[in-house]
C-alpha positions in Angstrom: 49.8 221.1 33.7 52.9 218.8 33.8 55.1 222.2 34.2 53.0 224.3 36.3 52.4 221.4 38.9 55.8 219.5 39.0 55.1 218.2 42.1 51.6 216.8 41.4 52.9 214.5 38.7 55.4 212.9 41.3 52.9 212.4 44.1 50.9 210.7 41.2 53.5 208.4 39.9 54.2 207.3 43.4 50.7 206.6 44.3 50.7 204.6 41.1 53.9 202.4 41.6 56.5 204.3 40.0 59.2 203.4 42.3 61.0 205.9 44.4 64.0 206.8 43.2 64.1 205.5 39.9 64.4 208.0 37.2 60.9 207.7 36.0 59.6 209.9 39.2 62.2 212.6 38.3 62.0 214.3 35.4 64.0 216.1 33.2 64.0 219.5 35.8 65.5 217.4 38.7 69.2 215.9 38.4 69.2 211.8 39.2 70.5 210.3 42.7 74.3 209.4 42.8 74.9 206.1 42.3 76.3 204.0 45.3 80.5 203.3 44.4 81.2 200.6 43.2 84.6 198.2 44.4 87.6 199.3 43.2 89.2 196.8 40.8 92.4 194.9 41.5 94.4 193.0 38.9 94.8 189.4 39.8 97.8 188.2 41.5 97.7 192.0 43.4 96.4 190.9 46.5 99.4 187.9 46.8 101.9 191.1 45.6 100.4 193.0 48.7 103.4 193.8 51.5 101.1 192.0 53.9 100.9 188.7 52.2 104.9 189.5 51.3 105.7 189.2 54.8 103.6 186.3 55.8 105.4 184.3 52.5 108.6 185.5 54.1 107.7 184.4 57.7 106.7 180.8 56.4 110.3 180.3 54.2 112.3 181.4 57.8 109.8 179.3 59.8 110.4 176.1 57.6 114.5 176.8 57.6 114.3 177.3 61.2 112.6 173.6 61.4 115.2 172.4 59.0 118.3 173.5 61.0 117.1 172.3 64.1 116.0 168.5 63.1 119.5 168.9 61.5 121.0 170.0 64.3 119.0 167.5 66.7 120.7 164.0 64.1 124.1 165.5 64.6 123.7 165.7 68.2 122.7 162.1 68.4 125.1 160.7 65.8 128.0 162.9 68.1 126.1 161.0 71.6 126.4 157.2 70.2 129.9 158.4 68.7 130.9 159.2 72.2 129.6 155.5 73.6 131.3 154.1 71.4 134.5 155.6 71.6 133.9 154.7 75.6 133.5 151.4 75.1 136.3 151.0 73.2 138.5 152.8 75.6 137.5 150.5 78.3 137.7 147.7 76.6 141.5 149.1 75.7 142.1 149.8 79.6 140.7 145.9 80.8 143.4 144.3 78.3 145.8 146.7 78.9 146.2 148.0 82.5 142.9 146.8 84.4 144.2 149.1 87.4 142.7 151.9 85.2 139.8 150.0 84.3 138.9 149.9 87.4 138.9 153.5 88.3 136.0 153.7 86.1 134.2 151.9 88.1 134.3 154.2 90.8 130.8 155.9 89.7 129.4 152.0 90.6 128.3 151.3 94.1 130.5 149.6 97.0 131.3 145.9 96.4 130.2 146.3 92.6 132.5 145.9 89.3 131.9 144.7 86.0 132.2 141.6 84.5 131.0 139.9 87.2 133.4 137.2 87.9 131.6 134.7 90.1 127.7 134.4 91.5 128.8 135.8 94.9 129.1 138.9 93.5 126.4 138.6 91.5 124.6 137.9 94.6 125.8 141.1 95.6 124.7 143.1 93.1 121.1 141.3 93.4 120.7 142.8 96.9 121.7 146.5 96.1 119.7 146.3 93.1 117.0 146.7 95.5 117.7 150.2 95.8 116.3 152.3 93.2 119.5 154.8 93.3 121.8 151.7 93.0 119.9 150.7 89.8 120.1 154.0 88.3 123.9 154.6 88.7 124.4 151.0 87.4 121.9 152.0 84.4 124.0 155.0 83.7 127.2 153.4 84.1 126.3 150.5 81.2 124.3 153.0 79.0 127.7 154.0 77.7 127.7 150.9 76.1 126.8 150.9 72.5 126.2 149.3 68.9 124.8 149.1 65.9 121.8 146.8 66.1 119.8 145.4 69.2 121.9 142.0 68.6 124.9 144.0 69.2 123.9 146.4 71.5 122.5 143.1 73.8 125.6 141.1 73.4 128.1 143.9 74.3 125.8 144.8 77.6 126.0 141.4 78.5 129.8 140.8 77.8 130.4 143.4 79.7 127.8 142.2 82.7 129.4 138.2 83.0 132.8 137.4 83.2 133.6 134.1 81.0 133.2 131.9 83.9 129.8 133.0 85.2 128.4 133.3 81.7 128.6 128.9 81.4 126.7 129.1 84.8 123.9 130.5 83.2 121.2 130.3 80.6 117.4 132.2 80.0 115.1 129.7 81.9 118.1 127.9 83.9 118.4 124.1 82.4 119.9 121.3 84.6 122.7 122.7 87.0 123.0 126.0 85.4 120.6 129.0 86.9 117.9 131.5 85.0 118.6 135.0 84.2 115.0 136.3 83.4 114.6 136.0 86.9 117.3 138.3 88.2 116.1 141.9 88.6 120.0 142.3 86.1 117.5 141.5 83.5 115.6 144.5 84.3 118.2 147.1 84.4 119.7 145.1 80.9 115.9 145.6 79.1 115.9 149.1 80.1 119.6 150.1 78.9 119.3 148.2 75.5 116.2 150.5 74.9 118.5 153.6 75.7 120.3 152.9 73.0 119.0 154.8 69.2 119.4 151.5 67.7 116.9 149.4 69.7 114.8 151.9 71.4 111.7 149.9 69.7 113.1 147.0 71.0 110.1 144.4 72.5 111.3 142.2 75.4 110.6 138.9 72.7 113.3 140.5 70.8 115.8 141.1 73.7 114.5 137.9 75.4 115.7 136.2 72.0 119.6 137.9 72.0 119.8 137.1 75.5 119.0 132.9 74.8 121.3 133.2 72.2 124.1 134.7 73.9 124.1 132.4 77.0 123.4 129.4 74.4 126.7 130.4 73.0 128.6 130.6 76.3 130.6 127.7 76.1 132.0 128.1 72.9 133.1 131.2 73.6 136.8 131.6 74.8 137.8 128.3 73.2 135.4 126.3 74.7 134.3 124.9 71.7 137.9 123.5 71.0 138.3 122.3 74.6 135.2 120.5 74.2 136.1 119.1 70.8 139.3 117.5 72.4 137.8 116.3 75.5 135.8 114.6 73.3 138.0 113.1 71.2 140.4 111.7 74.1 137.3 110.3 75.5 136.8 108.4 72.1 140.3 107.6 72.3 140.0 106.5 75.8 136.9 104.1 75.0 138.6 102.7 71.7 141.9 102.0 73.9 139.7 100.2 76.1 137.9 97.9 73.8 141.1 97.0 71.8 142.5 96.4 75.8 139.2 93.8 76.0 139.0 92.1 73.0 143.3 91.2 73.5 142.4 90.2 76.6 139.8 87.8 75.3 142.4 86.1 72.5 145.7 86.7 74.8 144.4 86.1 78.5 146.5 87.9 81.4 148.8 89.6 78.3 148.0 92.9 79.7 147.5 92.2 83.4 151.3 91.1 83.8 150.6 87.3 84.2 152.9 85.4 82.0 151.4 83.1 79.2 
């Protein structure tokens, strides 16, 4: 029966729940199903080896030696800027010893009526009242910015060297104490806080910190210069002078009229 009705048996076996498509509803007469294919096998380590993922490696080395050369290339340009304030400030400072008639050319960038040091508080008065003008502040910023150094304490104390003559600087202190006047309220402080942060090495700079350099600068004004050694012999012929004068009293009191010109 089996091989006169082949097709009986397979409706039976389906009926039954032979599934379809295995090889038990075929039978020997009938060739089985192709199988689905399977994934071709790669080796490990192929797919990295694959010219794709090549050129992606490749991309990332020229990316990352792109980045190298330019934050390279960005410290040299700023080591070659603060070089060039420097050497600026040197030369200026070369020019005011040595010929101030070229020193003064270089002002020339600075508004009317304006040079630097200021030598007395007229013409810092001056400078006050065109302050007011945002251009004016900006061409003064840009003239000082060429000043430089090596550490906010430096870079504060050449600004303000080059601001106040000598003179002017003894006139002075932070808050003002006694005769002498405040700086923190000049709009000059303003213009100073923002050039001390153009510089690299006290761009972070917080105004405590300049407000600090500043105190200690003007405190130091009248030492400056050889102040301290004027002060030191004023001092000592005032000494002198009140030591003369007691010895002048107390021979006076054992010799009367010796040193008045009466004779004994």
């Amino acid at each position: 029966m089996e091989e006169k009705y082949p097709k009986l048996k397979i409706k039976m076996e389906t009926e039954i729940g032979v599934a379809e498509g295995s090889p038990q509803s075929y039978d020997h007469h009938y060739p089985l199903p192709p199988s689905a294919p399977s994934a071709p096998f790669l080796p490990e380590g192929a797919a990295e080896q694959s010219p794709f993922a090549a050129l992606q490696k490749e991309m990332r080395l020229m990316r990352n030696e792109y980045a190298n050369s330019f934050g390279r290339l960005f410290q040299l340009m700023e080591q070659q800027t603060q070089e060039i304030r420097e050497l600026k400030e040197v030369q200026l400072q070369i020019l005011q010893s040595s010929n101030p008639a070229a020193a003064a050319e270089l002002n020339d960038t600075l508004p009317d009526g304006v040079s630097f040091p200021l030598g007395c508080s007229d013409d810092l008065a001056n400078l006050e009242h065109q302050l007011g003008d945002q251009e004016v502040e900006q061409s003064v910023i840009q003239y000082l910015a060429v000043i430089g150094g090596n550490s906010l304490k430096e870079v504060t104390y050449n600004l303000l060297r080059g601001l106040f003559s000598q003179d002017l600087a003894e006139q002075y202190t932070w808050t003002g104490v006694g005769w002498k006047k405040a700086f923190h309220s000049l709009r000059l402080k303003h213009v100073l806080f923002k050039v001390v942060r153009l510089n690299k090495e006290s761009k972070d700079a917080t105004n405590v910190e300049i407000k600090k350099a500043c105190q200690e600068w003007f405190r130091a004004a009248p030492d400056r210069n050889g102040g301290r050694r004027r002060r030191m012999e004023r001092a000592r012929a005032r000494e002198m002078g009140e030591g003369l004068e007691t010895f002048c009293h107390s021979e006076e009191e054992q010799f009367p009229g010796r040193y008045s010109g009466t004779p004994f």
